[in-house]
N, C-alpha and C positions, 0 to 999 in steps of 0.2 A: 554037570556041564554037558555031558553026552545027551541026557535026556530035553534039556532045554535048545537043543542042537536039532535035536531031531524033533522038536515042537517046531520051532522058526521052518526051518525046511517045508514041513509041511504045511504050515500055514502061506510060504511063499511062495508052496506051487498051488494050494488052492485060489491065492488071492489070484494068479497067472489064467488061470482057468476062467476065473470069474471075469478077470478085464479083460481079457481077450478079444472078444465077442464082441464089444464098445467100440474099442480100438478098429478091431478091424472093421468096422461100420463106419466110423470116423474116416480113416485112410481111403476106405473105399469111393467115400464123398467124392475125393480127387484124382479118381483113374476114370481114364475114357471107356466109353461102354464096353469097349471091346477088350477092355485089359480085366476088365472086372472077376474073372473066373482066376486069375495068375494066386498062387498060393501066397505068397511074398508080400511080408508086413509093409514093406517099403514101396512105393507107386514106381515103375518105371518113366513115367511119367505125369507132373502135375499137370490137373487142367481144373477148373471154375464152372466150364459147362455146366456140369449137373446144376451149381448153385442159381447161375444165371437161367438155366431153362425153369427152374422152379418160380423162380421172382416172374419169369415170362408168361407163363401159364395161369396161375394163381395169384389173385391177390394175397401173397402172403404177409404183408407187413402188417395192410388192413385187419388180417384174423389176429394178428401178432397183438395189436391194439386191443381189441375187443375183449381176444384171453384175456389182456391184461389189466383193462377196465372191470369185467366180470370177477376175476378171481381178488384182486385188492379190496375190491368195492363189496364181496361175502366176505373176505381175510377181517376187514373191519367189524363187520357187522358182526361174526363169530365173536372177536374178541370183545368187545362189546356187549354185548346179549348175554353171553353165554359167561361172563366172568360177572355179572349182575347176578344172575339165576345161582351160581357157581358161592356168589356171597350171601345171598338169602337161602340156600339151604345148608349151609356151613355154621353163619353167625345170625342169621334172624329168626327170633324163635315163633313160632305159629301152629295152630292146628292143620295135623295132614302132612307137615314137613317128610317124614320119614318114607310114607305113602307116596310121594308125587314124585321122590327119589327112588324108588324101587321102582315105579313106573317109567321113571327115563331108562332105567338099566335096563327094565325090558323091552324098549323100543330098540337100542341095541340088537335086541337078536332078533329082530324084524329084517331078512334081507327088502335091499330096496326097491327089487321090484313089485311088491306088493302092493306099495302104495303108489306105485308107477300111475297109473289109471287115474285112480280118484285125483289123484292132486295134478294129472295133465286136463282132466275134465273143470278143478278150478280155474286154470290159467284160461282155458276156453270163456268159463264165466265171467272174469275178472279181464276181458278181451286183452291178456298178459302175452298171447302167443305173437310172434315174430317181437317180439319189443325185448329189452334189457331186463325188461322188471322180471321176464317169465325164467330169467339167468339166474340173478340174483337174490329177489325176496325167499323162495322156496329154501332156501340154506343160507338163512343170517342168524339159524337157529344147528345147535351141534350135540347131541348127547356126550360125545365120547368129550367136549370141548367142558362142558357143564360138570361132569365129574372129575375132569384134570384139576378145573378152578376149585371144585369144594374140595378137593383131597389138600390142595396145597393149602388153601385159605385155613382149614383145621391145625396147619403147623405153626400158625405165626399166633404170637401169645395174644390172649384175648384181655391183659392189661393193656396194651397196645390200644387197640380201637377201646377200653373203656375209657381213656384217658382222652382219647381224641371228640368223646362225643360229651366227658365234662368239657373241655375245651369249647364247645359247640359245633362241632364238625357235624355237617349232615352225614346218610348215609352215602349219599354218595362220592361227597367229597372225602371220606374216608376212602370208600374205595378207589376212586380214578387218582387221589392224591396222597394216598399212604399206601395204600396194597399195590398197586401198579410198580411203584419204583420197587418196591420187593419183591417182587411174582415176575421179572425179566426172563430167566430162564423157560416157565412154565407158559409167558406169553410167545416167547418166541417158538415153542414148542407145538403149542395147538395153532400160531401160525403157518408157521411151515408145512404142519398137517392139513392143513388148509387148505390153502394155498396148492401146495401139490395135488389134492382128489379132486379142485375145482380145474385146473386146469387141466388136467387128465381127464378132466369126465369127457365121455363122446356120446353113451347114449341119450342122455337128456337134452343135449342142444339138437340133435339130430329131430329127435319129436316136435320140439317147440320152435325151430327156427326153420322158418325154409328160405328166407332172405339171404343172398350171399354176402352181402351187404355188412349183414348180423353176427356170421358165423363168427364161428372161436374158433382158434389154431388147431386145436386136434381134431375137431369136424370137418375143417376145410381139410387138411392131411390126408386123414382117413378118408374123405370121400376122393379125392383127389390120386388117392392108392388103389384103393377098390372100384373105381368108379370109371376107368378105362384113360381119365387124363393123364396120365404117365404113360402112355402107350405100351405098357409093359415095360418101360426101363426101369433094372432095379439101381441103377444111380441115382436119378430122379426120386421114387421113392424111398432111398436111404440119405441122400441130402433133406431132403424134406423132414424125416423124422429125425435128423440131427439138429438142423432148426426148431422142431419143436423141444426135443427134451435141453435143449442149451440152457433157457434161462431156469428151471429149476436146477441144474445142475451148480450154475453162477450162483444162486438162493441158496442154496445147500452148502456151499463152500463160506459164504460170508457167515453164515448163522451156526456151523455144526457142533460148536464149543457149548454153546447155548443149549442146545435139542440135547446133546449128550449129559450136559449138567440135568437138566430136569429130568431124564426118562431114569436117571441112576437114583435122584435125591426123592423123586416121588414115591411116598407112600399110599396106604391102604389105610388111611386111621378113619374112622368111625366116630 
């Protein structure tokens, strides 16, 4: 009892430690500039200013779109692509199978700036830059999405899909229509992973968009921070980034049952 006492406790002042920081960002959204230094979780006063000079300044609803066009529109295409790829190297047998999958693990330990250049020099080719497609195309493809899908696809029996393809099931109507309803967990998993780095990414829009027109939430934020329009107020830029981290946080809250089911149930089989 003592020792399980003294677990709680300390996990309650760690979890205190951890939100804190959130909180007080949040709170801070609604103290006038000049309250902003007062130690005290509680505002002395609410105000909106911050939120409304940010709407004033910035198109932010516009980037709020755009995020949200770009990141559902690769969330798809991830899931998609990459749970195809995910079922031909799990269940279709072929020459090289084992080869093209040690190859995607080692694209893994490629940081991404490596291929930073080349592939902003195809969007140049492919006249992709300022447009959506230069958002988009370049990550409707996931390694880490492709080995989620074959680790799962190896659990589910493979009397299953033989039954499905005497039945005459194509391949892929096995897969969008028998693996899918089973793979919920694991889809909503490398969604949410998605989903999250896409709209979190700043530096690749930054390269390829200079339209403001174009930009994504966190590009417009970020430049918007660093870039002198905030005039130094750090209201402005902590309303701003409370706006942008909001809808993953709402994504994380409907979904977390899910992310947690598959990160615990996923194995390593082989």
């Amino acid at each position: 009892m003592t020792k399980r006492l003294l677990l709680y406790s300390a996990l309650i002042i760690f979890a205190v430690f951890f939100f804190y920081p959130f909180l007080w960002m949040v709170v801070t959204t609604f103290r006038p500039e000049a309250d902003i230094g007062a130690l005290s979780i509680l505002p002395a006063r609410v105000t909106l200013e911050n939120y409304i000079a940010v709407f004033r300044k910035i198109p932010i609803l516009r980037a709020f779109f755009n995020s949200l066009l770009v990141s559902v529109s690769v969330t798809a295409g991830v899931l998609a692509f990459c749970s195809m790829a995910g079922y031909a190297l799990s269940r279709l047998k072929f020459r090289g199978r084992n080869a093209i999958f040690f190859l995607i693990l080692f694209t893994m330990m490629l940081p991404f700036q490596i291929t930073l250049i080349p592939q902003y020099l195809l969007m140049v080719k492919f006249h992709w830059v300022n447009t959506y497609l230069a958002l988009i195309i370049p990550f409707t493809m996931s390694a880490f999405g492709i080995i989620l899908f074959r680790q799962h696809f190896l659990t589910i029996p493979q009397d299953l899909i033989d039954a499905a393809r005497i039945d005459g099931c194509s391949e892929m109507h096995i897969l969008f229509r028998i693996l899918w309803p089973l793979s919920v967990p694991t889809l909503v998993t490398v969604g949410i992973l998605t989903f999250m780095t896409i709209w979190n990414d700043v530096l690749w829009p930054i390269i390829v968009i200079r339209n403001q027109d174009l930009m994504t939430m966190p590009q417009l934020v970020t430049l918007f921070a660093v870039g002198g329009r905030a005039e130094g107020l750090l209201g402005l830029k902590l309303a701003s980034a409370t706006l942008l981290a909001l809808p993953i946080v709402v994504a994380y809250s409907f979904f977390q049952r899910y992310f947690i089911e598959s990160m615990a149930t996923s194995g390593l089989k082989s």
